[in-house]
C-alpha positions, -999 to +999 in steps of 0.1 A: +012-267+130-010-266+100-039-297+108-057-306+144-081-340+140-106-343+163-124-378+155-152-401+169-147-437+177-173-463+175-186-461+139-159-437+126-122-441+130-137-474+144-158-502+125-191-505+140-192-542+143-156-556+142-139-524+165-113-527+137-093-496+124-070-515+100-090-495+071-076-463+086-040-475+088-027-452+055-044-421+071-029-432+106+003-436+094+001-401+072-012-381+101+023-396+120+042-390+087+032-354+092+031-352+129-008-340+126-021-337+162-051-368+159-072-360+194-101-390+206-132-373+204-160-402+220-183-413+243-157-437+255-143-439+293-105-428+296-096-465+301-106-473+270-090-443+253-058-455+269-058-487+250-063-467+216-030-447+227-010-470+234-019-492+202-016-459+179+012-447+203-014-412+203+006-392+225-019-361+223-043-346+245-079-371+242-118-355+252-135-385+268-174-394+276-189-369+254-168-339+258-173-346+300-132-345+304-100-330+280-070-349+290-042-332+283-004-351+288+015-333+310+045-307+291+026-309+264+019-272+261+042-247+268+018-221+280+000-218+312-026-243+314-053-242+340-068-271+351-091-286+375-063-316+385-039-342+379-045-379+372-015-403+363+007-386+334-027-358+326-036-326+334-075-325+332-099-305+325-134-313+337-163-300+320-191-331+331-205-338+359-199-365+386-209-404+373-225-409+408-248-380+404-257-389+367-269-429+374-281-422+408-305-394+387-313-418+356-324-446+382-348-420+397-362-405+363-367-440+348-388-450+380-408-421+378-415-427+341-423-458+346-405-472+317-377-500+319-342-494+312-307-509+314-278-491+323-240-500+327-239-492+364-265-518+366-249-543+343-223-567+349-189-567+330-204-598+311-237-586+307-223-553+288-198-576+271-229-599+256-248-565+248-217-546+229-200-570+216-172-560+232-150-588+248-145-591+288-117-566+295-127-541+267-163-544+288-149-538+318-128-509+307-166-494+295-178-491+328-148-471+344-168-442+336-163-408+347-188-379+336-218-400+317-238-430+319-248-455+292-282-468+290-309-480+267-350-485+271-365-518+271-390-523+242-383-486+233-408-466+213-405-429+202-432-422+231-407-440+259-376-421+240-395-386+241-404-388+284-372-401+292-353-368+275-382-349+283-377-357+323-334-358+317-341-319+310-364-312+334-341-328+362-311-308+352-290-330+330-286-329+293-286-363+266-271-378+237-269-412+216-247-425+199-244-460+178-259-482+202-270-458+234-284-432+245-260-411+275-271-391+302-245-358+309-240-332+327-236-294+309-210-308+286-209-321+249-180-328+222-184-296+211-179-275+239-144-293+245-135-289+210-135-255+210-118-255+246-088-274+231-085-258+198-084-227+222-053-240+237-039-254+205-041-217+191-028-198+219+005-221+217+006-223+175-014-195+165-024-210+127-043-241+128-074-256+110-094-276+132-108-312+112-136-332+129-149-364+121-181-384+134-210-407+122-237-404+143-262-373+160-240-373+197-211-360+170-228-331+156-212-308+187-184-314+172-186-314+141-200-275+143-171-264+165-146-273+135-131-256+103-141-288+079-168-309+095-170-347+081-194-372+083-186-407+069-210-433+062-233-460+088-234-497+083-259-497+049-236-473+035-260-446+040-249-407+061-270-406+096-305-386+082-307-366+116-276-347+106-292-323+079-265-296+084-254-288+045-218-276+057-210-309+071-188-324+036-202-361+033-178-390+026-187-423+008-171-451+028-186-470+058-171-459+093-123-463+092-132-466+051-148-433+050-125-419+076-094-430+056-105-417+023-114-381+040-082-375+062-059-388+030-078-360+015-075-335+033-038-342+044-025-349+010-037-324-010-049-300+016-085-299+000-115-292+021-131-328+002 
């Protein structure tokens, strides 16, 4: 089978601003030249992954919500597969933890704190449209979430940011941010399903080398449960300064630029950039 590609959204194979991948399209259309598995990595819901696959025409297993479910189309494998159930045309695998639970608990700890937040449970589909940028129906698809909840603090300060995590932990549940957000989750990140799929991938094809690509700190999961890790560049054209790992290869190009450059790379000549 030779390549997997595990990649980020928002910010990556995604531009930050305009949701656009047509910088990508040469990569996209090598990776289906050479039938390389490409595999949604994101925070995104599965509705919103579905549009990506049916645009791309993606028909490989996709890890949605920060690594909360592995969606995996059904005959894809040939060997056993255990799974927790069946939705539509998937077989999934859930590692996150119920939606319900998650807001019902970041509603609570915000109280508690004291401290002012917005979430999308609490938003309307044209109040998260206005604050993503996203247009009506993309919003909506957003909050058909699953395994992790979206939120961000009013008149945030690093003091704010620090209780909030501090009290996520201390109630049980784990935290990320992305781009925009930061997410509330159960015991589940991007790297944890990473590893469970490339697993799976290696029981049915033995020899594989597992490529991940991000932007942004909720990626680093992933990006250390790969064989060549990538990070391409933030609006600015500046590499995210929280992600000091020096095995992570850094690409110059801002978001589907960067992305582009690095899978043409690493498909083409089968360099490690």
């Amino acid at each position: 089978m030779g390549y997997i590609i595990f990649t980020d959204l928002d910010g990556t194979l995604i531009d930050h601003d305009t949701y656009s991948y047509e910088a990508a399209r040469p990569a996209l259309n090598l990776l289906k030249q050479k039938d390389v598995p490409l595999i949604f990595c994101t925070s995104k819901t599965r509705a919103e992954i579905e549009v990506y696959v049916e645009e791309l025409d993606c028909r490989h297993p996709f890890i949605s919500e920060n690594g909360g479910g592995i969606f995996i189309p059904k005959g894809y494998f040939d060997i056993d597969l255990k799974f927790d159930h069946r939705i539509g045309d998937y077989n999934v695998i859930e590692l996150g933890t119920n939606y319900s639970n998650l807001k019902d608990a970041l509603v609570e700890i915000s109280k508690s704190a004291g401290i002012e937040i917005i979430n999308f449970a609490n938003m309307t589909t044209e109040e998260v449209s206005e604050d993503t940028g996203l247009d009506i129906h993309s919003a909506g698809l957003a909050k058909l979430r699953e395994y992790d909840e979206v939120f961000r603090i009013i008149d945030e300060t690093e003091e704010k940011a620090s209780l909030m995590m501090e009290l996520i932990r201390s109630a049980g549940y784990n935290h990320t941010r992305g781009g925009r957000y930061w997410h509330i989750i159960g015991n589940n990140d991007k790297g944890k399903a990473v590893r469970m799929l490339s697993d799976i991938y290696r029981k049915q094809f033995t020899d594989i080398t597992t490529v991940g690509l991000g932007d942004s700190l909720n990626d680093l999961p992933m990006l250390g449960s790969v064989d060549i890790p990538v990070l391409v560049q933030k609006p600015g054209s500046l590499h995210d300064p929280s992600i000091t790992d020096p095995k992570i290869k850094r690409v110059k190009g801002i978001g589907p630029i960067g992305w582009n450059n690095a899978v043409s790379e690493i498909i083409e000549k089968g360099s490690e950039i």
